[in-house]
VEXKE-70138 format. One record per residue (C-alpha): residue number from 0; residue in one letter; chain; x, y, z. Coordinates in steps of 0.2 Angstrom, whole numbers. Each point is the difference from the previous one (the first is absolute). Example, Ala and Ser with C-alpha at 12.3 -4.5 7.8 and 13.67 -1.06 7.14 Angstrom:
BEGIN
0;A;A;62;-22;39
1;S;A;6;17;-3
***
This chain:
BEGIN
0;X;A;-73;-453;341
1;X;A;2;-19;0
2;X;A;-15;-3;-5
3;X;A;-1;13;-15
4;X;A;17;-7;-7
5;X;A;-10;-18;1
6;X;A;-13;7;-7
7;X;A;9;6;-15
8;X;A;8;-14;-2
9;X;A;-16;-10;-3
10;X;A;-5;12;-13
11;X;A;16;1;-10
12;X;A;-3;-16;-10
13;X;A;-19;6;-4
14;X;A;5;16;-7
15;X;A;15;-7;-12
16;X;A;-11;-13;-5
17;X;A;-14;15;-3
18;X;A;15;11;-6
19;X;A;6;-16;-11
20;X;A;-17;-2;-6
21;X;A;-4;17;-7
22;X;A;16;-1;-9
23;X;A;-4;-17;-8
24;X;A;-17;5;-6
25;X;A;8;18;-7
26;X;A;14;-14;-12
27;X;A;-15;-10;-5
28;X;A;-11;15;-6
29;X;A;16;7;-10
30;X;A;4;-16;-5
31;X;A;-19;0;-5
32;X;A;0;15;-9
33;X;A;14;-6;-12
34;X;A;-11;-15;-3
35;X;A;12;-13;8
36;X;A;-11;-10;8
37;X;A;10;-13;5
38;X;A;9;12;12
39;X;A;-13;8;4
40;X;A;-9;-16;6
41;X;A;15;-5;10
42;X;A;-2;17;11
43;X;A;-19;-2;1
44;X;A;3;-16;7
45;X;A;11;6;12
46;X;A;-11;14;8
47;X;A;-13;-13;2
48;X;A;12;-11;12
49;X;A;-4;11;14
50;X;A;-18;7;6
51;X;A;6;18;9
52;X;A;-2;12;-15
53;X;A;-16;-7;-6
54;X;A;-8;10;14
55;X;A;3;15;-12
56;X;A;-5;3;-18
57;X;A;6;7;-14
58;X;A;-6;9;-17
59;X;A;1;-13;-13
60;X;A;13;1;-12
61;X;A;-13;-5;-14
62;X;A;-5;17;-1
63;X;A;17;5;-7
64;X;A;-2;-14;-14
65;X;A;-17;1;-7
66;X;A;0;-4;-15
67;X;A;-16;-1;-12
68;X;A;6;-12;-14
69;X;A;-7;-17;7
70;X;A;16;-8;2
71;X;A;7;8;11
72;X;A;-7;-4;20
73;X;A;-12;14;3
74;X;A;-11;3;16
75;X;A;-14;11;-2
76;X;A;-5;-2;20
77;X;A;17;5;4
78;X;A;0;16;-12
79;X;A;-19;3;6
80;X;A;8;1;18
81;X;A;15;10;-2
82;X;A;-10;13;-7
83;X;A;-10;0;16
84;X;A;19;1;11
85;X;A;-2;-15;5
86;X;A;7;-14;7
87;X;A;3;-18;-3
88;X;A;7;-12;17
89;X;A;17;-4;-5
90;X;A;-1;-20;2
91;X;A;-16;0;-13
92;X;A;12;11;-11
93;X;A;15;-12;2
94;X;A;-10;-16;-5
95;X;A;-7;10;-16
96;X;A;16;5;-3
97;X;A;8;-19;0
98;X;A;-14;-6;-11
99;X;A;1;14;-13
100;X;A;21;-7;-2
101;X;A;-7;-18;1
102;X;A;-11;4;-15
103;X;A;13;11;-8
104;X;A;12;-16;3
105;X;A;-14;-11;-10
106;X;A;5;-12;19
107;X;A;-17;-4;-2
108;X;A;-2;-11;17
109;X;A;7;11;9
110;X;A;-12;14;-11
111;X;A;-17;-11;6
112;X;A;4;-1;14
113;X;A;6;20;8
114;X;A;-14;7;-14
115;X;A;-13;-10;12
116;X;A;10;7;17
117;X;A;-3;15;-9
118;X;A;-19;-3;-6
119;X;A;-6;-4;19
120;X;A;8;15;6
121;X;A;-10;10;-12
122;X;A;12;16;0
123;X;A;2;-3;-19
124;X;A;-17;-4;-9
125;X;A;9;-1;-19
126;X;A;11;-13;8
127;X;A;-14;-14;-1
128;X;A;0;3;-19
129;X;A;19;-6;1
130;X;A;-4;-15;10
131;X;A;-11;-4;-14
132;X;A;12;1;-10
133;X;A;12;-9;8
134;X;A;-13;-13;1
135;X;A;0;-2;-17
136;X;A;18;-2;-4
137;X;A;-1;-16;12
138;X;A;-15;-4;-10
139;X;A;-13;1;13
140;X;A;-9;6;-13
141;X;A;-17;-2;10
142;X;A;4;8;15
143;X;A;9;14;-11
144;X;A;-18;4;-8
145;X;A;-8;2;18
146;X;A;13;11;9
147;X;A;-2;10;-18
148;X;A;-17;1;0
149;X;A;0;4;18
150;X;A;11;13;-4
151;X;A;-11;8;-13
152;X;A;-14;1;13
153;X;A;7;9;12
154;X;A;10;11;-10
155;X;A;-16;10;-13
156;X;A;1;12;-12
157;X;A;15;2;-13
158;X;A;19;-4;3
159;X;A;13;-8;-11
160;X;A;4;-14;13
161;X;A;-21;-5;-2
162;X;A;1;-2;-19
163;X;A;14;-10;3
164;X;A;-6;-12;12
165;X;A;-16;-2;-12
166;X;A;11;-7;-13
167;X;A;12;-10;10
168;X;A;-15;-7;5
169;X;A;-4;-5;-19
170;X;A;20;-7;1
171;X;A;-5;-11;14
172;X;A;-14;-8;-11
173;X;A;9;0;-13
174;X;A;15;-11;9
175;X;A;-13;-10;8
176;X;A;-8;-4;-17
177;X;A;13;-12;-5
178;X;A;-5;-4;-17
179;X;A;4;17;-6
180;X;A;17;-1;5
181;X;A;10;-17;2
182;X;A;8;-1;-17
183;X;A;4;-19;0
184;X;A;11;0;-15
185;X;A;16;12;12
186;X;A;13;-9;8
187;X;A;7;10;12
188;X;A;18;-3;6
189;X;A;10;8;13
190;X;A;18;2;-8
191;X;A;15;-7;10
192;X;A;10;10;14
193;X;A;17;-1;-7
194;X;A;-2;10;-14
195;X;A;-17;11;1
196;X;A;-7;0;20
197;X;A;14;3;7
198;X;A;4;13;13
199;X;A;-16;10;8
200;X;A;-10;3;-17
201;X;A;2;-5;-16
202;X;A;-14;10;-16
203;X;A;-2;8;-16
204;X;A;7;-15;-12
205;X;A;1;7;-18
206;X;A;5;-7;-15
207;X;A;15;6;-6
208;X;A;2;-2;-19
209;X;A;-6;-17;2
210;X;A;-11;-14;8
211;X;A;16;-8;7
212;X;A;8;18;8
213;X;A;-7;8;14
214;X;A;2;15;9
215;X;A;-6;0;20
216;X;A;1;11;15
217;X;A;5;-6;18
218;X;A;8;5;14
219;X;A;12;-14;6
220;X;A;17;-2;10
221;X;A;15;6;-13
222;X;A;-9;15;-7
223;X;A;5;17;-5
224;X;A;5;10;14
225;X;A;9;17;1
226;X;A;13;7;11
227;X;A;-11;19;-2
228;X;A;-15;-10;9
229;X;A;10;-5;13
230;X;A;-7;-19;2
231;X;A;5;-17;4
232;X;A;2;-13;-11
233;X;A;-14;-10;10
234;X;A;-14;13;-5
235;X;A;2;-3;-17
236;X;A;-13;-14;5
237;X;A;-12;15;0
238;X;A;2;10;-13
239;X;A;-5;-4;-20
240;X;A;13;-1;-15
241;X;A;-4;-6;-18
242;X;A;5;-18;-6
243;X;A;1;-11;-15
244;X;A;0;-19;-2
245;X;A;-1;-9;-18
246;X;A;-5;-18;-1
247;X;A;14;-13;-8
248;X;A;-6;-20;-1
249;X;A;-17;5;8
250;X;A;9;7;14
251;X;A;1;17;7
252;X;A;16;9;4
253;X;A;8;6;15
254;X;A;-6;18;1
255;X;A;10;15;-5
256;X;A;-1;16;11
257;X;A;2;13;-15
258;X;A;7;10;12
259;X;A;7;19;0
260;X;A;-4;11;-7
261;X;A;-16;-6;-6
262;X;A;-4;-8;20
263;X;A;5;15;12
264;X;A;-2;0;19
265;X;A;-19;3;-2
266;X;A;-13;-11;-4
267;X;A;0;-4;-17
268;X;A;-12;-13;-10
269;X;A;-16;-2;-10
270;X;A;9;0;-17
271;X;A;-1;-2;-17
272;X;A;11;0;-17
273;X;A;-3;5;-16
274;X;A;7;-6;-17
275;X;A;14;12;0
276;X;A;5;-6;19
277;X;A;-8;16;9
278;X;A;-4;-3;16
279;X;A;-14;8;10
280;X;A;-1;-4;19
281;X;A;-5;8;14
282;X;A;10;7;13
283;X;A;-8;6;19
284;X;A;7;2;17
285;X;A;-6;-5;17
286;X;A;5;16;6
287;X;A;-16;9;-10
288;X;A;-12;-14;-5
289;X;A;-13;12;-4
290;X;A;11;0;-18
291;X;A;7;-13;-12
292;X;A;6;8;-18
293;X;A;1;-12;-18
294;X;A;19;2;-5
295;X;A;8;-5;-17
296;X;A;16;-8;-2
297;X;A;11;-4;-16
298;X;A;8;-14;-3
299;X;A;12;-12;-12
300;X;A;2;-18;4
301;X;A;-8;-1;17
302;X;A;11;16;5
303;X;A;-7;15;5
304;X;A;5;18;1
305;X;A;-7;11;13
306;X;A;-18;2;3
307;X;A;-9;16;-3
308;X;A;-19;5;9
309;X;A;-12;5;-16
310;X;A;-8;18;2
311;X;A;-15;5;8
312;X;A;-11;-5;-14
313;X;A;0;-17;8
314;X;A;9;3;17
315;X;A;-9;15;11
316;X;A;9;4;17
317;X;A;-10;-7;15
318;X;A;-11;-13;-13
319;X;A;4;-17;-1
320;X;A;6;-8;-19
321;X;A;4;-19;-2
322;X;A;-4;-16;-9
323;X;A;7;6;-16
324;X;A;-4;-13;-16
325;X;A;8;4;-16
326;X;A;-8;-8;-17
327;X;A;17;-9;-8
328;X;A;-1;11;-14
329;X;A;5;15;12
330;X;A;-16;8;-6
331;X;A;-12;3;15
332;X;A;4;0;20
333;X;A;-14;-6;10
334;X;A;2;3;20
335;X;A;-11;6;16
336;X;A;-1;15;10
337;X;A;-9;10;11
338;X;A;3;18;-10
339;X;A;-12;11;-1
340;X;A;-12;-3;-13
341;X;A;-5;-17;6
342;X;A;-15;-7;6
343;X;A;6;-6;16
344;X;A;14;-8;10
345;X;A;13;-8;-14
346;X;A;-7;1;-18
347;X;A;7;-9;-16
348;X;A;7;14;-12
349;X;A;9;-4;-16
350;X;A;11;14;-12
351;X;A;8;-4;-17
352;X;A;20;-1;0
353;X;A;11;11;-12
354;X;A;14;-6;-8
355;X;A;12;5;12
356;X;A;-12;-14;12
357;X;A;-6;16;10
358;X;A;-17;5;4
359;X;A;-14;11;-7
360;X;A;-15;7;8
361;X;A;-9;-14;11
362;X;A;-18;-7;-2
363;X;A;-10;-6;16
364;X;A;-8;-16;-10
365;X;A;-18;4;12
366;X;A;-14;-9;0
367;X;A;-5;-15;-2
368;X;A;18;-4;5
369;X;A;4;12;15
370;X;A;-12;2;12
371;X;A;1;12;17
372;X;A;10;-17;9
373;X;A;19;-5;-5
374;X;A;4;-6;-17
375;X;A;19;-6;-2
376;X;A;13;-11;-8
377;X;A;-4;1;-19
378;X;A;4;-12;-15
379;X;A;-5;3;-16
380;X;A;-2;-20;-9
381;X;A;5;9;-19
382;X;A;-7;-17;-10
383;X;A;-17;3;7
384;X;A;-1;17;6
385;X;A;-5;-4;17
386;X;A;5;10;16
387;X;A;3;-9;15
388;X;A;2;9;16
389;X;A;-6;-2;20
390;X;A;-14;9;7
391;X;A;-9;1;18
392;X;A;-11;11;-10
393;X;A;-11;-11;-9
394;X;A;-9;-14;7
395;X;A;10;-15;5
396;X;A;6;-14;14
397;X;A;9;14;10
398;X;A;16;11;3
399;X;A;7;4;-19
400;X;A;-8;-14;-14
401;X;A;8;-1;-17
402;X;A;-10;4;-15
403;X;A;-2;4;-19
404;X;A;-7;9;-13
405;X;A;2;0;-17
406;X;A;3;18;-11
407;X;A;-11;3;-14
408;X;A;13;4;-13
409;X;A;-16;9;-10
410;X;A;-5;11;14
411;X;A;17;-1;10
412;X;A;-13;-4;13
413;X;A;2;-14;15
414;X;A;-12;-13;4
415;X;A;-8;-1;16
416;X;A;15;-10;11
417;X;A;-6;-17;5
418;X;A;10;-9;15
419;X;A;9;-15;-4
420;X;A;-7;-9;14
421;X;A;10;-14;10
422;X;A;12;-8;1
423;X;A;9;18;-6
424;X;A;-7;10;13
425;X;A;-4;-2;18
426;X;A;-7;6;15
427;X;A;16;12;3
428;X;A;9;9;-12
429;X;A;6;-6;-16
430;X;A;8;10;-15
431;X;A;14;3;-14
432;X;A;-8;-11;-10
433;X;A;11;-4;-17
434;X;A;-6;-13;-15
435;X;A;10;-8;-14
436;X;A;-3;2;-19
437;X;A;-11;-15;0
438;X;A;-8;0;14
439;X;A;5;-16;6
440;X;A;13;6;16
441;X;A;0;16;12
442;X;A;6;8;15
443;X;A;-6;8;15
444;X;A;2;5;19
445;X;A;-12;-2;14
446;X;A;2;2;19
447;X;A;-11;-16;1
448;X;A;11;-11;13
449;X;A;4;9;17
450;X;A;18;6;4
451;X;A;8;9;13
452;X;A;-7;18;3
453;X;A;-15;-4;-10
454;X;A;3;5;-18
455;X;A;10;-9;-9
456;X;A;0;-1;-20
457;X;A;5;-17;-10
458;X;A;1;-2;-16
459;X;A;-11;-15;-9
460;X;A;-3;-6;-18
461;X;A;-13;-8;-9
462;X;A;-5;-11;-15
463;X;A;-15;1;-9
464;X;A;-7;-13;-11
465;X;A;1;5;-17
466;X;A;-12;12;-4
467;X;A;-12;-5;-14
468;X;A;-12;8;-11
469;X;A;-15;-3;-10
470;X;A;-14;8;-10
471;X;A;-18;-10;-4
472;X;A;-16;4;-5
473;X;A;-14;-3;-11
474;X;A;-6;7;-18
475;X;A;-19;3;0
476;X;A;-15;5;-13
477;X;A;-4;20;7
478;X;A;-20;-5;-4
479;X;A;-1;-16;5
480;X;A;12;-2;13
481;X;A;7;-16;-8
482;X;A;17;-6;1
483;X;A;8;2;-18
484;X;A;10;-17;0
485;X;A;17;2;-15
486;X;A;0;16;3
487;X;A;19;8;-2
488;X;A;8;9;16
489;X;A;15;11;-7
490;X;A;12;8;14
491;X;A;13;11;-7
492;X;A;14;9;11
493;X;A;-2;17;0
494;X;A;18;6;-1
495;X;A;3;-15;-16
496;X;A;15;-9;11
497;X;A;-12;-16;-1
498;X;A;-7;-11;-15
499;X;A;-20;0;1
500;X;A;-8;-11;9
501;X;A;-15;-8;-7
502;X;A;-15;-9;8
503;X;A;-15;-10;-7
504;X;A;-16;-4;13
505;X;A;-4;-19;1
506;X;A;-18;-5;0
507;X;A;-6;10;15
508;X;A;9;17;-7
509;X;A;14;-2;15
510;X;A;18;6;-4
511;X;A;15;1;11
512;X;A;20;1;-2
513;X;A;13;2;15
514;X;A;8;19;-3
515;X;A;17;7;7
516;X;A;4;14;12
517;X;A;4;17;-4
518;X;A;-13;1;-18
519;X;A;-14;12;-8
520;X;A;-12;-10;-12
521;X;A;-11;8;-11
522;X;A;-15;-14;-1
523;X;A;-12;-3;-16
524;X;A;-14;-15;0
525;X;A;-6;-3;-20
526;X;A;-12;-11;-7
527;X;A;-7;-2;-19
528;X;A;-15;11;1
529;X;A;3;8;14
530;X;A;8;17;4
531;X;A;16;-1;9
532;X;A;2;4;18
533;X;A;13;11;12
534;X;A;9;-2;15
535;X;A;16;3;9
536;X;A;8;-7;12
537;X;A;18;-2;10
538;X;A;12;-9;12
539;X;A;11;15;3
540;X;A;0;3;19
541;X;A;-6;-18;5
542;X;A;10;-10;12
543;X;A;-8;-13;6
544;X;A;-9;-15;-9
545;X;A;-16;9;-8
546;X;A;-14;-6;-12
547;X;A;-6;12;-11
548;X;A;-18;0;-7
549;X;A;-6;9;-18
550;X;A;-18;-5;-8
551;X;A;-4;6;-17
552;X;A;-19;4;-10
553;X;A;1;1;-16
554;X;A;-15;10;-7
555;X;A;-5;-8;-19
556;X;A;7;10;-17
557;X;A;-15;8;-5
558;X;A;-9;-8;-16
559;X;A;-4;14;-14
560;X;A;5;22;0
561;X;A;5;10;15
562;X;A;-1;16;-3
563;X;A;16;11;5
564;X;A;-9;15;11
565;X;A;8;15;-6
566;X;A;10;-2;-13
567;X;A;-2;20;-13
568;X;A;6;1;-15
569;X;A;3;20;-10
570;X;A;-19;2;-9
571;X;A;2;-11;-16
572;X;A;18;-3;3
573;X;A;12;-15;6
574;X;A;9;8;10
575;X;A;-1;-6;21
576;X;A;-1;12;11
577;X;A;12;1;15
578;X;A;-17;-5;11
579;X;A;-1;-15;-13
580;X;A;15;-6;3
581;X;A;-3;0;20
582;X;A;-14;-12;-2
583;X;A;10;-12;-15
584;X;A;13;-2;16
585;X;A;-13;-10;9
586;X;A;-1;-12;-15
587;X;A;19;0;-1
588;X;A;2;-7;16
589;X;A;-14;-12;-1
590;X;A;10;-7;-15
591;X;A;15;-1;10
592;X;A;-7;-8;13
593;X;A;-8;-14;-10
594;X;A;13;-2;-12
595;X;A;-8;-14;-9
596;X;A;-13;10;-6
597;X;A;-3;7;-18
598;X;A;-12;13;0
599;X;A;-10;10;-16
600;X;A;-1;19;2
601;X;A;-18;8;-8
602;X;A;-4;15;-5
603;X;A;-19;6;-2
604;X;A;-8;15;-8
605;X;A;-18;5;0
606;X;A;-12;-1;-16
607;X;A;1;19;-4
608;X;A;13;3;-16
609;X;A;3;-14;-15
610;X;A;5;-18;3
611;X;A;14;3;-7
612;X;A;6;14;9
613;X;A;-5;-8;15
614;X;A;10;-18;-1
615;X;A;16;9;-6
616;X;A;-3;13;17
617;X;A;1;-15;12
618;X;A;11;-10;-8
619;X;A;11;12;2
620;X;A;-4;4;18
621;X;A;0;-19;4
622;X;A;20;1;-10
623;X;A;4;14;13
624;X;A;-5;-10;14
625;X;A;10;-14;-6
626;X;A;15;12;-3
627;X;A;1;6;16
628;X;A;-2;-18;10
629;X;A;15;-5;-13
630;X;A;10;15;5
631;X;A;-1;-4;18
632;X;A;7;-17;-5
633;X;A;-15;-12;-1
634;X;A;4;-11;-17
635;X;A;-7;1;-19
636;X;A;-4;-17;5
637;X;A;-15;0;13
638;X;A;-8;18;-8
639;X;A;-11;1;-11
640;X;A;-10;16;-10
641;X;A;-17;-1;-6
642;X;A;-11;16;-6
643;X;A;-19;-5;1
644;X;A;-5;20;-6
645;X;A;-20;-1;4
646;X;A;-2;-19;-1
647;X;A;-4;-4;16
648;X;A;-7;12;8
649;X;A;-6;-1;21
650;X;A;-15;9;-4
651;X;A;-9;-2;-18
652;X;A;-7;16;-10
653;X;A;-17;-4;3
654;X;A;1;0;22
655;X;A;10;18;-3
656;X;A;-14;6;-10
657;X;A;-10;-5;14
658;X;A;9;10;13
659;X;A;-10;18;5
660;X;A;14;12;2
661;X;A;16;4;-10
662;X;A;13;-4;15
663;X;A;-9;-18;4
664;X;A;3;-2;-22
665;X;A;16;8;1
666;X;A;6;-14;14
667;X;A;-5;-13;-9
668;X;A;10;6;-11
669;X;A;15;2;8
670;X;A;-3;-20;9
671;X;A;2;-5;-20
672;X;A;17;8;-1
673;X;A;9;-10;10
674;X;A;15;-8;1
675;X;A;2;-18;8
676;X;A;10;-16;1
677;X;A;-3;-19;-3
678;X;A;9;-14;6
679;X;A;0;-9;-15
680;X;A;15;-14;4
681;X;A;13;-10;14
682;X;A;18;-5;-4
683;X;A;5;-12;11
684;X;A;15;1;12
685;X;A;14;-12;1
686;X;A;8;-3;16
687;X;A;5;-14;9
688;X;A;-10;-3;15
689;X;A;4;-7;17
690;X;A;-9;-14;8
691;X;A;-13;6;15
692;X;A;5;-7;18
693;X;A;-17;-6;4
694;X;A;8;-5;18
695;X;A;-2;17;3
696;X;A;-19;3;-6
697;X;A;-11;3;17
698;X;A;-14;-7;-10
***
């Protein structure tokens, strides 16, 4: 009996620890399961302190949380091997598990190293694409391309983590391919601690009516707490409220907490204020982190009255909504989600506000901008029309990457985005990305420098250089290919807020001017005895220093008649018909395109009927030609009307005597009748005319 009660003893500590540990990994699977993987990684790490339970195995909890949208972790071995009932030992599931918080963590050290623990074991096979990528947002971009081309090898056939890893593999190239992406004209400043990187995290700064008023999130000591959520005024450090600072003698303010109603015991940050001091932020809860919902706030003087949750048009139970951006004219709401109706994982969607600052039916911007990765943090730059907002979707240095594109306003369609490369964006994740009016200051946040727990967002500002933009190019003979040299340039802005701009070509038919940002130019090239030549061009949506290039050939005015294809008159009448003056409209516009030009309109008969019959029929067909150009608004002054009757006819009597058949005579005929014009003189244009920059000419 001794020796049982012995016995027994020696056990009981083995079987708490086993009891304990069972327990331990039961909190980190719930706490798991509510995406709180910062707990969660704390229980993992506990079961592992001890090697007794690892001599059994458990299903892995994967199988519960499969999610296709590539975001999300996903496992296809794992799903491949519950469907078979089986089983995964408990120690390879444990050390997956800590790797998949790591990554959800962005503690990338920590990531590399459990994802390679995790790797070896082989239990997991999708986690060697995460090591890849964890590889890449330390920028081991090398290495990163060999675990993800080793990846795609031993995983064949179709799967959303193999397209994936093909184009983070372009991302890699892309970062090592530094001439693509180091934009040497950003300087890029951490702002201070004792106003903006206070506390845990500090993101999202936003102008707020101003360059010098900015609204910021962070979670710091002295937030808003509530007796309701039943917490410490020490965890305040952890939880997000809204802020404002405005900058007085080049220095920023203390920071004001706006506190309640508008903060709340929940998280609350990622803001943004229209003109009419509405305020839409998003609210979310640690409790349910699988949803965050846009609210909206009104305000008066800084003060706020109670925030409400907008409806399900934007906010859909179980669906994450955040980031929102309001244009300053309370017009349009840009903000991400994951609601149905995507592409994949968070998209940028956008609706148009009423009057009220409430929301109609949403738009999912799609491709090129949203692609089956995440897309999040919108700003719409108004002055150029430009979108800014983060992406791990298209190709970049790794984790989230800032970049633009520019909206069409013809189309209402957006360019293909284009990273703005370094010093911006880095290896991890960098985002909320906000630019001044004239592009000369901005904001964003980036979890670039380590902190405790692993992901920590700062906020940072830059300056560019002042952005500058040029046009050049040179004016050439169409035949010849020779340069035209006093040539005149003429640049006009489209919408008439500008004087014209004119240009003269020096001796090598070179031109060029400095333009400003945010213009559309209608572009004509002239020359005496030439025909005038088209273009446009604009610097809406540019932001950064751009040269713009624009060649003209100028064809020569043609010498003698050109016959106007198609122009019917009533038989042995004046009157145009509506066909007629279809065909005069080409010669309208070619008259208002080279406004210099004075023109004769002609009119022919054939020989058939009396002379006089004949001149006073197209002279008063050349007179409605004239008529209608005059009515269009073409002057008295560069028209002419001239009737030749049967004087100069194309083909003579005698070759249509010749002709065999009554419709070859009949024909020729018809070729006399015509109607034509003749350039018959140039009034010159006076203009003043700015100097070429020949620093500029390439040649």
């Amino acid at each position: 009996m001794r020796k049982i009660l012995v016995i027994f003893f020696c056990l009981t500590p083995f079987l708490f620890v086993a009891q304990s540990k069972k327990l331990w990994l039961k909190q980190a699977d719930d706490f798991f399961a509510k995406k709180d993987y910062a707990s969660a990684l704390q229980y993992y790490k506990k079961v592992l302190n001890d090697s007794v339970v690892f001599q059994e195995s458990v299903k892995p909890y994967e199988i519960q949380l499969t999610n296709l949208k590539t975001k999300e972790y996903k496992d296809t071995a794992a799903v491949k091997q519950a469907a078979a009932n089986k089983e995964i030992n408990k120690h390879h599931y444990v050390i997956h598990q800590m790797a998949v918080c790591y990554f959800k963590i962005h503690d990338y050290e920590n990531e590399i190293v459990q994802l390679k623990k995790s790797v070896n074991l082989g239990s997991y096979p999708d986690d060697r694409y995460y090591y890849a990528k964890s590889l890449m947002n330390t920028k081991r971009y090398t290495e990163a391309i060999n675990v993800y081309e080793d990846f795609m090898k031993d995983n064949p056939g179709k799967d959303s983590l193999l397209n994936r890893a093909q184009h983070e593999i372009s991302g890699c190239y892309y970062a090592l391919d530094s001439a693509n992406n180091i934009h040497k004209t950003v300087v890029v400043r951490k702002m201070d601690t004792t106003v903006f990187n206070k506390g845990t995290s500090s993101f999202a700064a936003v102008y707020w009516g101003s360059n010098q008023k900015l609204i910021f999130t962070s979670a710091r000591h002295g937030g808003v707490l509530t007796n309701r959520e039943k917490q410490a005024p020490e965890e305040s450090d952890y939880l997000c409220d809204l802020y404002w600072t405005e900058q007085k003698d080049d220095q920023w303010t203390k920071p004001h907490n706006f506190g309640r109603p508008l903060n709340s015991g929940f998280h609350d940050g990622a803001g943004a204020m229209d003109a009419d001091e509405i305020m839409y932020f998003t609210r979310w809860n640690d409790m349910n982190r699988k949803e965050s919902a846009i609210h909206m706030a009104r305000g008066k003087d800084g003060h706020f009255f109670e925030a409400i949750k907008l409806d399900q048009t934007i906010n859909l139970p179980g669906y994450k909504s955040a980031h929102p951006f309001v244009t300053f004219d309370g017009s349009t709401m840009f903000f991400s989600s994951n609601i149905p109706g995507g592409m994949g994982g968070m998209d940028i969607w956008y609706t148009r506000l009423d009057e009220d600052g409430l929301p109609g039916p949403v738009k999912n911007l799609g491709a090129p901008v949203n692609t089956a990765g995440d897309e999040v943090t919108p700003y719409f730059h108004m002055i150029t029309g430009t979108l800014f907002f983060s992406s791990d979707g298209h190709s970049g240095l790794g984790g989230l990457d800032v970049f633009k594109s520019h909206l069409n306003p013809d189309d209402s369609l957006y360019a293909i985005p284009v990273n703005v490369g370094r010093p911006v964006n880095s290896e991890r994740d960098d985002a909320y990305y906000i630019l001044d009016r004239i592009q000369k200051k901005g904001y964003f946040s980036s979890d670039r420098e380590p902190c405790v727990g692993g992901h920590c967002y700062d906020i940072y500002e830059f300056d560019n250089e002042e952005i500058s933009i040029d046009i050049s190019g040179y004016v050439y003979d169409f035949e010849t290919g020779d340069p035209i040299p006093n040539a005149l340039v003429q640049m006009k802005d489209v919408h008439g807020e500008d004087e014209p701009l004119y240009l003269q070509t020096d001796d090598k038919g070179f031109y060029s001017t400095p333009l400003p940002i945010g213009k559309e130019y209608f572009m004509k090239a002239q020359k005496l005895r030439y025909l005038a030549a088209m273009a446009n061009q604009t610097t809406v949506g540019i932001t950064e220093t751009t040269h713009l290039v624009q060649d003209f050939n100028l064809n020569k005015m043609p010498e003698g008649e050109v016959v106007i294809e198609g122009v019917e008159y009533d038989l042995n009448k004046f009157t145009l018909r509506p066909k007629s003056k279809e065909v005069l409209n080409q010669v309208y516009e070619l008259m208002v395109k080279n406004e210099n030009i004075i023109i004769e309109l002609n009119a022919h008969t054939d020989t058939r009927g009396s002379d006089a019959s004949n001149m006073k029929l197209s002279q008063g067909r050349a007179q409605s030609c004239m008529d209608y150009l005059l009515s269009k608004g073409i002057t008295k002054e560069r028209l002419e009307a001239k009737g030749y009757g049967e004087t100069k006819p194309l083909v003579s009597d005698e070759e249509i005597a010749k002709l065999k058949t009554k419709p070859e005579q009949e024909a020729a005929h018809q070729k006399n009748r015509r109607t034509a014009f003749t350039i018959v003189g140039e009034t010159p244009i006076k203009i003043i005319v700015k100097e070429v920059d020949h620093s500029k000419d390439p040649k």
